[in-house]
N, C-alpha and C positions, 0 to 999 in steps of 0.2 A: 490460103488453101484449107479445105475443111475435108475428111475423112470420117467415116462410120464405118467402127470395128466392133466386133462380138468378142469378148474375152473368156469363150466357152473355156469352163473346168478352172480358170484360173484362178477363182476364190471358193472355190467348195473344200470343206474340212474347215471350218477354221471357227470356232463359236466366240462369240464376241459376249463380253461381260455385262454391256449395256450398247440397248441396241436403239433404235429410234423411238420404240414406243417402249421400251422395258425398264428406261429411268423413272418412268412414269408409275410404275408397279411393282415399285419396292415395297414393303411394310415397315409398319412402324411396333416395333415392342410396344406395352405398357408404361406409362410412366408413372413409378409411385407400385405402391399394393390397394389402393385405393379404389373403388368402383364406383364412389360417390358424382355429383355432380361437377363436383371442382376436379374430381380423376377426368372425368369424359370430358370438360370443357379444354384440359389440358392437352388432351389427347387429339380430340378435334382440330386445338389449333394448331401441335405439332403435325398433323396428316395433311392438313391445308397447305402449311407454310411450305412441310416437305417436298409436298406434288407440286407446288410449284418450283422447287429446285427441280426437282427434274424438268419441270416444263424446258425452263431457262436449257438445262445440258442436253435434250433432246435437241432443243433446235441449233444448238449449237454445235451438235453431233453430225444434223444433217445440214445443215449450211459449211462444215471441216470437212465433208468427206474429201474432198480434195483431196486436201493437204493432208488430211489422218490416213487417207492412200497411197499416201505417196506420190499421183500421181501430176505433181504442179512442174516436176522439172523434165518432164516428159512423158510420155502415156505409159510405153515398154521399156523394159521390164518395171511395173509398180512395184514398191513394197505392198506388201500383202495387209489388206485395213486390219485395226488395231479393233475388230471388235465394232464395225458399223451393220446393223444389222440388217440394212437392204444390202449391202452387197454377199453378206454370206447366205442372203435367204434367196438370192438370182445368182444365178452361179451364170447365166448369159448375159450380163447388163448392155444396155446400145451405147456406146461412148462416141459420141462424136468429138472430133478433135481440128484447132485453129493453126497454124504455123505464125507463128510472130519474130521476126527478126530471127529465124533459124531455129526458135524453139516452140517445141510442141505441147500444147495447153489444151485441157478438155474444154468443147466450150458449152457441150449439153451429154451430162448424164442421166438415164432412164431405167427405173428399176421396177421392177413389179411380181413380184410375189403371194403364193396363198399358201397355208396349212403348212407353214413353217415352224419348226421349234424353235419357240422363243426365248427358251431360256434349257439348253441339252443339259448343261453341265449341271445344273440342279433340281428342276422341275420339268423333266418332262413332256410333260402332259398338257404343260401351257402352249400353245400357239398362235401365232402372227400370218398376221396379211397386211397388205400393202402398196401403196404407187408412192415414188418418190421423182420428182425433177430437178434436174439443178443446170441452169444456166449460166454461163460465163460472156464477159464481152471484157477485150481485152485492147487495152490500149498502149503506144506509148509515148513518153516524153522526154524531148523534145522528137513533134511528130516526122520521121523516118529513120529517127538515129538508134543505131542498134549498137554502140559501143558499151565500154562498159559504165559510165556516165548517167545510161539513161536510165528511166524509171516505166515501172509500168504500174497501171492500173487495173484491178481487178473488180469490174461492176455485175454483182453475182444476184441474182435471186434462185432462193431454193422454196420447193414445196412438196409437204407429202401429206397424205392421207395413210396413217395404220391405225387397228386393231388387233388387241391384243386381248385374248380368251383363255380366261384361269382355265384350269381341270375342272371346278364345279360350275363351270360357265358363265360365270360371272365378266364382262369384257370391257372393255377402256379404246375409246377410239378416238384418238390425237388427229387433228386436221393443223398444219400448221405452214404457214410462210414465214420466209426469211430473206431482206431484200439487205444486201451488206457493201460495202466500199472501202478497198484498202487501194494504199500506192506503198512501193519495194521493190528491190530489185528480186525479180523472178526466182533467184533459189536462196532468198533469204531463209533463216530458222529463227528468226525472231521478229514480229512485223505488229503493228496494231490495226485495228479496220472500227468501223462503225457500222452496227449494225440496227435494223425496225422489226421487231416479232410480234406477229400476232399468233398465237395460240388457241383451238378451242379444245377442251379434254369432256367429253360424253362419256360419262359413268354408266353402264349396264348390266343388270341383275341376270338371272339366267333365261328368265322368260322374255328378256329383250327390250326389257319398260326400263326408260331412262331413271335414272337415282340422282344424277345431280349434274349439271351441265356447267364449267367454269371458262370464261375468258379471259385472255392474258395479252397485253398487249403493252409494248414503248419501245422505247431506244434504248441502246448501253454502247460501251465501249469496252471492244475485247481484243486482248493481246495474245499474241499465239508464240509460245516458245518452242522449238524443237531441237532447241540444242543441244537438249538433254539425251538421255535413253528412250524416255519416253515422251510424248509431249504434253502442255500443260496448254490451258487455259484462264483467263482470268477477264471474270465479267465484273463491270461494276457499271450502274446504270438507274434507270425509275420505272418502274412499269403498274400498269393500271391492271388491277382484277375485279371480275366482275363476276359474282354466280347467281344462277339461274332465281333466284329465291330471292334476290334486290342487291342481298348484299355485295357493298363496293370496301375497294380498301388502295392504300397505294403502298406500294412495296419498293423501297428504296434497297439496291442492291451495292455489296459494298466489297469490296476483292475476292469473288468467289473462285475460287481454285478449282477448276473443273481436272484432273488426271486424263491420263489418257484411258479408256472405257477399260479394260483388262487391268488397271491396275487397281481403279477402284470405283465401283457404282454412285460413288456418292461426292459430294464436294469437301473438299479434306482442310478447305482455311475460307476465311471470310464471311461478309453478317448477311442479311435479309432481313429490316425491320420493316412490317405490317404497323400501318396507321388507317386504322378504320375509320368510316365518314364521322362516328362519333365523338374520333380523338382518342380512341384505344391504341395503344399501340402494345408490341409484341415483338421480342428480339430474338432471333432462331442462328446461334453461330457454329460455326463446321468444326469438324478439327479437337486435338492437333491430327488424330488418329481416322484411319478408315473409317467410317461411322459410326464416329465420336459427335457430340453437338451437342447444344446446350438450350433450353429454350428458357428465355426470363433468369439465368443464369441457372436453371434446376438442370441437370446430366437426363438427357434423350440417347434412346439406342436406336440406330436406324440399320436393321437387318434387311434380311435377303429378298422374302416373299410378297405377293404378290397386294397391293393395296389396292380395295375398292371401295370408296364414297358412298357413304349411302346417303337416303333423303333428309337425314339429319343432321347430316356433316361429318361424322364421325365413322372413323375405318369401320371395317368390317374385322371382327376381333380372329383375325385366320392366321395360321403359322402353315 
């Protein structure tokens, strides 16, 4: 049996820390007092390496909304999302819903929002738009038995398209798929799945001229805890980058601790080392603290505001 409900007002009030496209537009402090060339080559690679942490927690932000919803063990009443940024930016979203063996599982949520504040609690002035999809096809095994024995199958792909527009107009517009596969029983809090991202992030100056275009694309394996208070994530996996300007690199992902979006913008344990096609490589690790990390073992601060790429590579020096 499948169902289309409106969850009018049910997620309005609620600002998420990190949203689908706002892991994306974190900033990066200074590293060093340095402005030399060895300062900005630092910097560059910390702003690269970063924005691709968030690539990775965006889409894993929106491929969880599920589960970071609450809603896997049934639609009504959801816990209220943890900080997903299309659901607090649609306070209407379409939720269609599957019945499997007596329980009810979303199997297509649809979001779409514009001229949304992206970021209330701190900046204002920044704003999001957006279309988000996310499909479910749910199975299970052995096929008709619904005791407690059986297992099901979760074959999801998610896709959205945001942008996201500083105050000086500066904007970042995330396109991203996420095609994933877990088996568990239905109201598990602890489960692993495997997941294929492709990522594209278009950098944008104010007058609307591209700055720097990056691709992001592989496979990882991600375990999802909720047993806690809050829930965690932990990606670890390879994926290929690729920017508009030739350069490639392969980014080997190694227990990245994603929090739950409210608790902290950033990844709080685990490495991401860049090996560029020339054999350069480069280590960026999280932790122990909020936006703590470490790049080539030197201490990186990864604050609040908003990052944007220029055609150089290198952030735009903005707090």
């Amino acid at each position: 049996m499948t169902t289309t409900m409106k969850l009018a007002g049910i997620f309005v009030g609620r600002a998420g820390a990190r949203g689908l496209a706002a892991a994306l537009l974190v900033g990066l402090a200074t590293v060093g007092a340095g402005c030399g060339r060895a300062g900005d080559a630092t910097n560059s690679t910390t702003a690269e390496l970063a924005a691709t942490a968030g690539g990775v927690g965006t889409a894993s932000d929106m491929s969880s909304a599920p589960e970071l919803a609450g809603l896997m063990d049934g639609l009504l009443p959801p816990r209220l999302p943890d900080g997903i940024e299309g659901f607090r930016c649609d306070d209407t979203p379409t939720i269609e819903t599957t019945t499997v063996c007596g329980r009810t599982f979303p199997s297509s949520i649809q979001l779409d929002w514009t001229a949304c504040a992206a970021r209330p609690e701190r900046d204002p002035g920044a704003t999001s738009a957006g279309t988000v999809s996310i499909t479910d096809a749910v199975t299970v095994d052995p096929a008709g038995s619904c005791d407690e024995s059986a297992t099901y199958t979760f074959d999801r792909t998610a896709r959205a398209d945001v942008t996201t527009t500083e105050t000086d107009g500066d904007s970042v517009e995330v396109t991203a798929s996420v095609s994933s596969t877990s088996t568990r029983q239905p109201s598990a809090r602890t489960f692993a799945q495997d997941r294929t991202y492709a990522v594209t992030r278009v950098d944008r100056d104010a007058a609307g001229a591209t700055t720097r275009t990056t691709e992001l694309s592989g496979q990882v394996s991600e375990s999802f805890d909720g047993s806690g208070p809050s829930p965690v994530r932990t990606i670890s996996g390879t994926l290929d980058r690729t920017r508009d300007d030739g350069a490639t690199s392969t980014l080997t992902v190694t227990g990245v601790a994603l929090p739950a979006p409210s608790v902290c913008r950033w990844p709080t344990a685990g490495t991401i080392v860049e090996t560029a096609a020339g054999g350069t490589t480069h280590t960026l690790v999280f932790g122990p603290a909020c936006g703590q990390a470490t790049l080539d073992g030197a201490a990186v601060t990864l604050p609040e505001h908003g990052i944007h790429l220029g055609r150089d590579g290198r952030r735009d020096r903005r707090r």
